[in-house]
C-alpha positions as CSV (number, residue, x, y, z in Angstrom):
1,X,-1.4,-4.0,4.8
2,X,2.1,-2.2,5.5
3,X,1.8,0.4,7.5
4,X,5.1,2.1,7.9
5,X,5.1,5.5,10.2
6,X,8.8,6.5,9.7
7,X,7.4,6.9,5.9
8,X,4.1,8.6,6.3
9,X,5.5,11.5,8.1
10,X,8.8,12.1,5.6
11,X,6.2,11.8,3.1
12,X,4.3,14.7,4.9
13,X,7.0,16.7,5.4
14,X,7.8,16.9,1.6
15,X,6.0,19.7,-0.4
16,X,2.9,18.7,-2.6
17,X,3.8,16.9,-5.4
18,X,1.2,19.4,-7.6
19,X,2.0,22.7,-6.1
20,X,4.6,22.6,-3.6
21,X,2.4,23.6,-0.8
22,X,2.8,22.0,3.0
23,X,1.2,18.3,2.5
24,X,-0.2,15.4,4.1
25,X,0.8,11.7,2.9
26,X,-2.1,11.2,0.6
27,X,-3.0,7.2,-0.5
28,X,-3.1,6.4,-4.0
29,X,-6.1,3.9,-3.4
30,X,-6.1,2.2,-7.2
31,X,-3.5,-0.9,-7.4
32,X,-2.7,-0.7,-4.1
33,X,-3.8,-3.5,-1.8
34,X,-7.0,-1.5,-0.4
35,X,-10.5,-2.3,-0.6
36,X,-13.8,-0.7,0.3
37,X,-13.1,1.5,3.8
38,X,-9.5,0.5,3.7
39,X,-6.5,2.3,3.1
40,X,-3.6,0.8,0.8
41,X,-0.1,0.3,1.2
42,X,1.8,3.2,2.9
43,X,4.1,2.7,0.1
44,X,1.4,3.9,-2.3
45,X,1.5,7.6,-0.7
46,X,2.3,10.7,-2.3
47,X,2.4,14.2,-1.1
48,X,-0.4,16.2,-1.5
49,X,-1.4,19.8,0.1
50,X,-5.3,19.7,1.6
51,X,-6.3,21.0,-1.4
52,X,-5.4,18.8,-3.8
53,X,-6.0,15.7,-1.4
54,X,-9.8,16.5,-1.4
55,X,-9.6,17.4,-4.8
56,X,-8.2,13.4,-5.2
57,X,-11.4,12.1,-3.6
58,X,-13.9,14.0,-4.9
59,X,-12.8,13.5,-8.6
60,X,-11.8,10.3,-8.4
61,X,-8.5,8.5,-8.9
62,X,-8.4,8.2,-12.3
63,X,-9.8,11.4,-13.2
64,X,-7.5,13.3,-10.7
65,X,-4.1,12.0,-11.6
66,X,-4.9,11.5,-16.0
67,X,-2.2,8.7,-15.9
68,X,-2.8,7.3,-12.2
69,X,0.4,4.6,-12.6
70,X,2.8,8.0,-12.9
71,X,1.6,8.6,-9.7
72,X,2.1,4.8,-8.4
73,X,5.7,5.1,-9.8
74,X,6.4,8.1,-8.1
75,X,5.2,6.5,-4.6
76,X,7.1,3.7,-5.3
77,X,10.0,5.9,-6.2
78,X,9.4,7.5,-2.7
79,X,9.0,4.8,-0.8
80,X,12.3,3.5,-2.1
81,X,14.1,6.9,-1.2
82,X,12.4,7.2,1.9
83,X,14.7,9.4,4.0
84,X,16.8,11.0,0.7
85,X,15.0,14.5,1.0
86,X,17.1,15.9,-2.2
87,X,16.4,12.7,-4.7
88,X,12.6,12.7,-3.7
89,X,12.4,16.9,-4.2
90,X,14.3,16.1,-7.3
91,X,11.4,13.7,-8.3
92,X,8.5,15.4,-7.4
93,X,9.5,18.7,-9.1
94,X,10.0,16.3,-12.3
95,X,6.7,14.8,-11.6
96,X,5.2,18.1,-11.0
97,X,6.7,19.6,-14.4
98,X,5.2,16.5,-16.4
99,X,1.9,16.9,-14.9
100,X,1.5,20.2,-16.2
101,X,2.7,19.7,-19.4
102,X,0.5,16.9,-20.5
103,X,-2.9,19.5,-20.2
């Protein structure tokens, strides 16, 4: 497993990708390299206030995110950008904006 600190906590300092809130770096456990009890990739992490990151477990991934590989993309986008505050705000406000429009 990757574990990568310098990108967990620029992940966490970035607002939640669903409501802009303070976040945590949440793991998008489907597709990325976990298995039962362990955590994936650090480079399958999104943003996501307390809220929405227990919302994320109890529902499930699938049912949480609608389209779960938006949300893979978007990690991947971050973990690419790691360290580009502006480009990564930039792409979770678009993320954020297509979230909500496909309900």
């Amino acid at each position: 497993m990757i574990r990568n600190a310098k990108h967990l906590n620029f992940i966490a300092s970035l607002p939640c990708v669903l409501c802009g809130d303070d976040s945590c770096a949440a793991h998008i456990r489907i597709g990325g390299g976990g298995g039962m009890g362990l955590k994936p990739h650090d480079s399958h992490t999104v943003p996501l206030c307390h809220k929405h990151h227990s919302e994320q477990h109890n529902r499930g991934e699938r049912t949480f995110w609608g389209d779960v590989q938006k949300a893979i993309n978007l990690a991947a986008y971050l973990y690419a950008n790691t360290g580009d505050r502006e480009a990564c705000e930039l792409k979770i406000a678009e993320f954020r904006r297509e979230f909500y429009n496909k309900k």
